[in-house]
C-alpha positions in Angstrom: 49.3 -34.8 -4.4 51.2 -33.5 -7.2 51.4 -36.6 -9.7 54.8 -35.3 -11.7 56.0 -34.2 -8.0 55.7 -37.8 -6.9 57.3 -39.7 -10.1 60.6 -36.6 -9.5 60.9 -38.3 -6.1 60.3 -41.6 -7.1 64.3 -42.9 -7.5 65.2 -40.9 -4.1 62.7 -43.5 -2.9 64.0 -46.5 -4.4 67.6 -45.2 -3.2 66.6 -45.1 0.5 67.5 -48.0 2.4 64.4 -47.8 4.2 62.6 -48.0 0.3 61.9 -51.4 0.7 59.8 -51.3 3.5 57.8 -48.4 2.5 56.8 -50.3 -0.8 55.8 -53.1 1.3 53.7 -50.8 3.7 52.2 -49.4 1.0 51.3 -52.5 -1.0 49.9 -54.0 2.3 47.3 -51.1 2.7 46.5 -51.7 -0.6 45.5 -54.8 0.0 43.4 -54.4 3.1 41.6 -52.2 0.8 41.2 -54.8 -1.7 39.9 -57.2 0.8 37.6 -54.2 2.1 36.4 -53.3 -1.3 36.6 -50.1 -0.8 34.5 -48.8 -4.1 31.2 -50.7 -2.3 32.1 -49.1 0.8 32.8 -45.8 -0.3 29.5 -45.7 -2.2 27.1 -47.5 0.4 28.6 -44.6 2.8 26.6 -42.0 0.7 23.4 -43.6 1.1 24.5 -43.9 4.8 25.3 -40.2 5.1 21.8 -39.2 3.4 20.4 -41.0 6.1 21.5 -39.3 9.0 21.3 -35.9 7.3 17.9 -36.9 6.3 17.0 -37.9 10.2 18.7 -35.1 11.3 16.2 -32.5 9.6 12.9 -34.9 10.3 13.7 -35.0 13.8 14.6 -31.4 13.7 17.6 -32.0 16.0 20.3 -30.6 13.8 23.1 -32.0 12.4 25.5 -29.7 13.5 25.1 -30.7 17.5 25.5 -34.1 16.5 28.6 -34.5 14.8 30.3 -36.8 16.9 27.3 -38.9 16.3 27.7 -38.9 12.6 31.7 -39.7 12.5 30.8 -42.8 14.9 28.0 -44.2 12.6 30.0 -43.2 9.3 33.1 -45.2 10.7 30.9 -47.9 11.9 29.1 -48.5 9.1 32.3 -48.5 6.7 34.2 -51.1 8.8 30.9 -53.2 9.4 30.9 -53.2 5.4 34.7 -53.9 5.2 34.5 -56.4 7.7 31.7 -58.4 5.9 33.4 -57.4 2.2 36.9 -59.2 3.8 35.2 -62.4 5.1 33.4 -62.5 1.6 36.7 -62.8 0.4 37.9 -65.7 3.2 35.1 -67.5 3.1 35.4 -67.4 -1.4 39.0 -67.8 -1.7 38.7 -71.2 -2.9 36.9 -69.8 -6.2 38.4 -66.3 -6.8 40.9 -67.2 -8.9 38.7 -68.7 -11.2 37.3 -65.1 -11.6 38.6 -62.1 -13.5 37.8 -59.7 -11.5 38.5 -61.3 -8.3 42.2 -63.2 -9.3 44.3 -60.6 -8.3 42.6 -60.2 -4.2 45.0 -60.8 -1.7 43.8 -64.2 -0.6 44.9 -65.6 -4.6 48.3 -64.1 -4.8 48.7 -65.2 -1.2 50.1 -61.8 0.3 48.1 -62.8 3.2 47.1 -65.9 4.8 43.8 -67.4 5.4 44.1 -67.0 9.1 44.6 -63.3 8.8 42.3 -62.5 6.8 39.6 -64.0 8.8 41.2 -62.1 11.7 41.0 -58.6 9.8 37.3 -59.3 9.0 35.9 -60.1 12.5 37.9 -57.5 14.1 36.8 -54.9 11.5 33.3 -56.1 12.1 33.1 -56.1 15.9 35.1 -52.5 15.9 32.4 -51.2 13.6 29.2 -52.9 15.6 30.8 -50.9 18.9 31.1 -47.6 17.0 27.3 -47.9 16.1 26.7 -48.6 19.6 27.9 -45.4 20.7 24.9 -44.2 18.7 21.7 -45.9 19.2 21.4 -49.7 20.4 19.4 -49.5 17.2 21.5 -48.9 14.6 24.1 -51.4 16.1 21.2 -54.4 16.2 20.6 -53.1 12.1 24.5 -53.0 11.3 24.6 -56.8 13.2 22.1 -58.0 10.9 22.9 -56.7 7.8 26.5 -58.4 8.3 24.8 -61.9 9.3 22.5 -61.8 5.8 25.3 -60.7 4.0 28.3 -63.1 5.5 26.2 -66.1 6.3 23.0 -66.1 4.3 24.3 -65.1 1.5 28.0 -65.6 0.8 28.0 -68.8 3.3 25.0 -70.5 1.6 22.4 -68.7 -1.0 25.3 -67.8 -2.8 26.4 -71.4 -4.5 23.0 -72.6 -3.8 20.3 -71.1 -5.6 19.8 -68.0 -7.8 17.7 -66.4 -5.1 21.4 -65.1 -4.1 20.5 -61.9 -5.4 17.7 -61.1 -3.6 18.9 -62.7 -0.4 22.1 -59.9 -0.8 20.2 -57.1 -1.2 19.1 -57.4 1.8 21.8 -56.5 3.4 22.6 -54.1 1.0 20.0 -52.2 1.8 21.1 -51.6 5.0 23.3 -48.8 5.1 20.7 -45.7 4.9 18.6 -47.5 7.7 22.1 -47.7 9.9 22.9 -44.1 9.3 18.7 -42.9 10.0 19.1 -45.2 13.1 22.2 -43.5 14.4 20.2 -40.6 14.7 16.4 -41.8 15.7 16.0 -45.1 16.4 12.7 -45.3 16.4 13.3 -45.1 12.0 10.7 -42.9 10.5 8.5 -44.0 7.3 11.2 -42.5 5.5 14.2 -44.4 6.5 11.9 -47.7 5.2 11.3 -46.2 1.6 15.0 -45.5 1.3 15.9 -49.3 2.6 13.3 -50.6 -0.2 14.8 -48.3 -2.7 18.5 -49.9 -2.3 16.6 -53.2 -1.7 15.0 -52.9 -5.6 18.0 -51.3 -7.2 20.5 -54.3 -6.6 18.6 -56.8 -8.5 19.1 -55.5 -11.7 22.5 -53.7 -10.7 24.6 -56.9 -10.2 22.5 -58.9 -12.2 23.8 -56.6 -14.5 27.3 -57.7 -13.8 26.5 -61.0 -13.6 25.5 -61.1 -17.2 29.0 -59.5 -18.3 30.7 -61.8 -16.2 28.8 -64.5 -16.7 30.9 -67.6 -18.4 33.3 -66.3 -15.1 30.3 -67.0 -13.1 29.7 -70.4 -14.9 33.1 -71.5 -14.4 33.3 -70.9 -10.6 30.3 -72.5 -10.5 27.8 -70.0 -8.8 24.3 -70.4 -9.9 24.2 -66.6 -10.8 20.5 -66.3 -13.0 22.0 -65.5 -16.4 24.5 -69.0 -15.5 20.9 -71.1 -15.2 18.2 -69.4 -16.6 19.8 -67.5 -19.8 19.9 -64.3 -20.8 16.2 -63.5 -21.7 15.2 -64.4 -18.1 17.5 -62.4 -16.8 16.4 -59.0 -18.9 12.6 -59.7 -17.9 13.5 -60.2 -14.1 16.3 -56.8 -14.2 13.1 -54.4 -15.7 10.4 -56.1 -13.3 12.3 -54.6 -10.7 13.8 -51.2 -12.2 9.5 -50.7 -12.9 9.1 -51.8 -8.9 12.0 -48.7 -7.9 10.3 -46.3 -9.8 7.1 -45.7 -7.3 9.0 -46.8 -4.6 11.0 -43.8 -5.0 8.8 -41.2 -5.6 6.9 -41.7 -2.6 9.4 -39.5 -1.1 7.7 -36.9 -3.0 7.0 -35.0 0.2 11.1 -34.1 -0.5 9.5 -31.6 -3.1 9.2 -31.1 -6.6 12.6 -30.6 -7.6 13.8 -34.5 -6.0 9.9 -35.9 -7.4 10.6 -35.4 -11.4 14.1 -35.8 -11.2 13.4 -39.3 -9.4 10.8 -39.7 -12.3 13.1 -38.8 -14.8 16.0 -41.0 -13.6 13.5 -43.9 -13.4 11.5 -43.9 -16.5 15.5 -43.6 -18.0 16.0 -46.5 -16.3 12.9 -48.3 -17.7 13.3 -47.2 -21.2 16.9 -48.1 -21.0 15.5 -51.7 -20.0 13.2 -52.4 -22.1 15.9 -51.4 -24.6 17.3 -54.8 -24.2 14.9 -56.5 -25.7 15.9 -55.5 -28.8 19.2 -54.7 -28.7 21.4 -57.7 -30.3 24.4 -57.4 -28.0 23.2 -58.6 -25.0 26.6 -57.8 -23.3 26.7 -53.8 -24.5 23.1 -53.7 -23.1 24.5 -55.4 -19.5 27.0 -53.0 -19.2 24.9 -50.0 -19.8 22.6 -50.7 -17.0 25.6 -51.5 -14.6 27.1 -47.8 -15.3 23.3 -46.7 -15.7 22.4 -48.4 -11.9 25.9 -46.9 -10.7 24.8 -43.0 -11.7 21.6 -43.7 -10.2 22.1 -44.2 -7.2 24.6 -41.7 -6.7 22.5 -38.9 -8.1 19.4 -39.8 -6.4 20.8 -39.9 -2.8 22.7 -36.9 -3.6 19.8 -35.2 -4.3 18.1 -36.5 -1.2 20.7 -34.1 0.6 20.2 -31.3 -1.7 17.1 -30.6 -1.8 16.9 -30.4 2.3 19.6 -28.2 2.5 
């Protein structure tokens, strides 16, 4: 849409006697994509969409027959995600507006109650578990689990509990690529695992990341995020520890070729070089933030190129 088209029309709008209601409409779906949080959605349903285009070529079946298959586990996976993303926020509305980031979600400004909320979030959950059953049992039994770790281990408990949070989360983060290879062959080839361990090593240092520029927001809400109780220093060693774990990890998918093998290489020794960086770089902040936009275009890139390179 036209953006100077749409600020022309914008008093015609306001002038309508139906105006009102349309604002509210639109401010409403705005919100249920706050609650959803959409960004995490939208970019977890990349890594889901390699991994049934990436099953769809090792199990030589072809994509093309099975797109109905593909729009159920794509829809499924995003409202499994939104429906654990929007009891997240239920379930941490007692702390969010301590937070920056998190003051202005729906459950703080009060535009929806607690009730409803809840209500959105299991029924966005259970819609998205029966989509995924429409394509394998298997996928469905993955999506099911990855909600449980996600709402219950982790947000319910690990969360304000210990600083293992961040492992216990990625976890379920890691999920989405095994959903989508599932929704295709259940039985999940070798590769379906290395692309759950590669999501499972790249969160650490992604959100501990953001944890360390949001950390005194952290503090204040009380969550026992590892830059809150262990300090800065820690936090650096444990982010590259894991960024130097990814690094094999992803190129054992060097059977992809050589193209996806040194740009995988490439990305990752970035990544390490980038890390070890922060060792002597004063601003510990600056350094935080470079590996969050650093993590962000890593991910994209390298699951991207998954697809790519088999086309």
């Amino acid at each position: 849409m036209n953006k100077t088209n749409t600020v022309l029309k914008a008093p015609e709008v306001i002038s309508s006697p139906d105006s009102s209601v349309a604002v509210s409409q639109q401010k409403s779906w705005k919100d249920y994509l706050v609650l959803a949080k959409q960004g995490i959605v939208t970019s977890n349903l990349i890594t889901t969409f390699a991994g049934i285009y990436l099953a769809a070529v090792y199990t030589g079946i072809g994509l093309g027959s099975h797109l109905t298959t593909m729009f159920f586990a794509l829809i499924g996976a995003a409202l499994v995600m939104a429906g654990g993303c929007t009891l997240n926020n239920y379930i941490d509305r007692d702390i969010d507006h301590i937070m920056e980031r998190t003051k202005d979600r729906p459950t703080v400004t009060g535009r929806f109650s607690a009730n409803h909320v809840l209500l959105v979030g299991l029924l966005q959950a259970a819609v998205g578990i029966g989509f995924l059953a429409l394509t394998t049992a298997t996928a469905a039994v993955i999506g099911l689990i990855g909600l449980f770790i996600y709402v219950v281990l982790y947000t319910m408990w690990t969360k304000r509990t210990t600083t293992l949070n961040t492992i216990v989360g990625s976890f379920s983060g890691a999920v989405p690529p095994l959903i989508g290879w599932a929704a295709i062959d259940g039985g999940l080839h070798t590769f379906a695992w290395i692309l759950f361990f590669i999501m499972f090593f790249w969160q650490p240092p992604h959100f501990l990341a953001l944890a360390m520029k949001r950390v005194e927001e952290y503090r204040a809400a009380g969550i026992p995020m590892l830059p809150v109780v262990a300090g800065f220093e820690v936090t650096k060693r444990q982010m590259v520890v894991y960024v130097i774990a990814l690094l094999p990890v992803s190129l054992m998918l060097y059977p992809f070729g050589i193209v996806y093998t040194v740009i995988a290489a490439l990305l990752g020794l970035g990544w390490v070089i980038l890390g070890f960086a922060g060792f002597k770089m004063k601003d510990d902040i600056k350094w935080a933030r470079l590996m969050f936009v650093y993590s962000l275009n890593y991910l994209t890139i390298l699951f991207v190129l998954m697809v790519i390179v088999h086309i």
